[in-house]
Every structure is written in C-alpha cells, then in structure tokens.
N, C-alpha and C positions, 0 to 999 in steps of 0.2 A: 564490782559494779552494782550498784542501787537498781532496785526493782525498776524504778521512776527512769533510770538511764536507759536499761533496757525497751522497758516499755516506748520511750521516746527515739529508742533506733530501730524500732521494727514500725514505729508508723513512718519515721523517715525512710525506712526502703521500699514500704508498699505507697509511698509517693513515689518514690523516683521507678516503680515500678511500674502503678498506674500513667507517668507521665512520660515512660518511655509505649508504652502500649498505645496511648494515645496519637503517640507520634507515629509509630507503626500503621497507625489505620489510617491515619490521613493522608501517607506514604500511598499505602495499598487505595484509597479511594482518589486520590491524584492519579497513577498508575492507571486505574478501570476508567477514569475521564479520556486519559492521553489514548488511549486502546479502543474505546467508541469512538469518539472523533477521528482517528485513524480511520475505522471504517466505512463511517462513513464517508471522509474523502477518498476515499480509494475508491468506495460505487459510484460516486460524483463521475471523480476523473475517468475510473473504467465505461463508462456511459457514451463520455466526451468522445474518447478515443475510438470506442466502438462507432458513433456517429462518422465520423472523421473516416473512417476504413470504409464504412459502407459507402460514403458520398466517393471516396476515392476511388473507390472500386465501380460504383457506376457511372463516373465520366470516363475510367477507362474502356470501360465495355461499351459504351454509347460511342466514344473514337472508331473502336475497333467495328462497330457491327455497320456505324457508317465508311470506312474503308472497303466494307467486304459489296457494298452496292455501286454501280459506275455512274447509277441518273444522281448521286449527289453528289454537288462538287466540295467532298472533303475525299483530298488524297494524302498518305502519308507512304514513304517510300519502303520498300521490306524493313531495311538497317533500321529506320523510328518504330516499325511494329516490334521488331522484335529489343527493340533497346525497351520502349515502351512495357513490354510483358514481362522481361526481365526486372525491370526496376520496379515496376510493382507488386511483383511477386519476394521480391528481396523487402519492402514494406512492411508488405504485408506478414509475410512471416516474423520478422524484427520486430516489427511495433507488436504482435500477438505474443511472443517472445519474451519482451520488455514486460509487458501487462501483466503478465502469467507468472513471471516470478516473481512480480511485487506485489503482486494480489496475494496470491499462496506463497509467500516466504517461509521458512524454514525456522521458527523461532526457537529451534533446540539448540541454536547459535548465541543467541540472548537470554543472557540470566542478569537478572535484575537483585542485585546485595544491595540489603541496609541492613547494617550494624549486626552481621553475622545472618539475617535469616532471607532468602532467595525465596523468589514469586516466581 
C-alpha cells in the first residue's frame, strides 16, 4: 500500500469518525430537549392536579361543615357522609399516588443505546 493510500484511509476514518460523533451529540442534545420539556410538563400538570385536589377537597369540607349545623338547609344522610369521606379520601390518595410516581420515576429502569454507548 502507497503512502497516498494510506494517508487517504486514515482521513477517511477520521471522517466517518468525526461524522459519527457528530451524530452522537445531536443524539445527546435531542435527549437533554425531550428531558426539559418532560419537566417541565410534569410542573405544569403537577400544578393542575394539585389545583384540582385542593378545590376538591374544599367543596368537600364546605359539604361536611354545612351538614354538621341544623339552621342550614343542607342535609345529607350518614351513608352520603360517609360514602362522601371515603371516596375522597380514596382520591385523594390515588391521584397523590399517581403524581408521585410520575413525577419521581425511577430512571435506573431506562437506558437510553445508540450504536453501543448508553446516557
């Protein structure tokens, strides 16, 4: 093999060298976009949701606190108070539940491969 061949195969692999590292990083800087945007909708939705619990949780308490006086006429019978406290305490934990692991997921479950090397 001629010096000139040589020479012309080793710029050929530090192209396809630099054009695979190329592609690596724009791999890894796609990856760091999808991974902020994550985050940020997850504070969005965690926000929503948080909103949602508290409004739910004080028209239940506004029910119950007008149940507990007799000069207003709101009455609801034991079975709705207590179906009533049950069902939003079942909510209430679920949807914080739900929140909680999808907020702090576990990403030692996801590994992310291109072309042998893991982020």
């Amino acid at each position: 093999m001629t010096i000139r061949e040589q020479v012309s195969n080793k710029d050929t692999e530090n192209e396809i060298g630099l054009t695979h590292d190329k592609i690596m990083l724009s791999l890894q800087k796609e990856e760091l976009y999808s991974k902020r945007q994550d985050r940020e909708e997850r504070k969005r939705f965690a926000n929503k949701i948080f909103a949602l619990l508290v409004g739910f949780l004080v028209i239940v308490f506004a029910m119950l606190f007008f149940c507990g006086f007799q000069s207003v006429p709101f009455a609801l019978s034991d079975i709705a108070i207590v179906t009533l406290l049950g069902t939003s305490s079942a909510n209430v934990i679920g949807i914080f539940v739900f929140v909680v692991r999808y907020l702090f997921n576990s990403t030692s479950d996801r590994t992310y491969k291109f072309s042998g090397y893991s982020m």
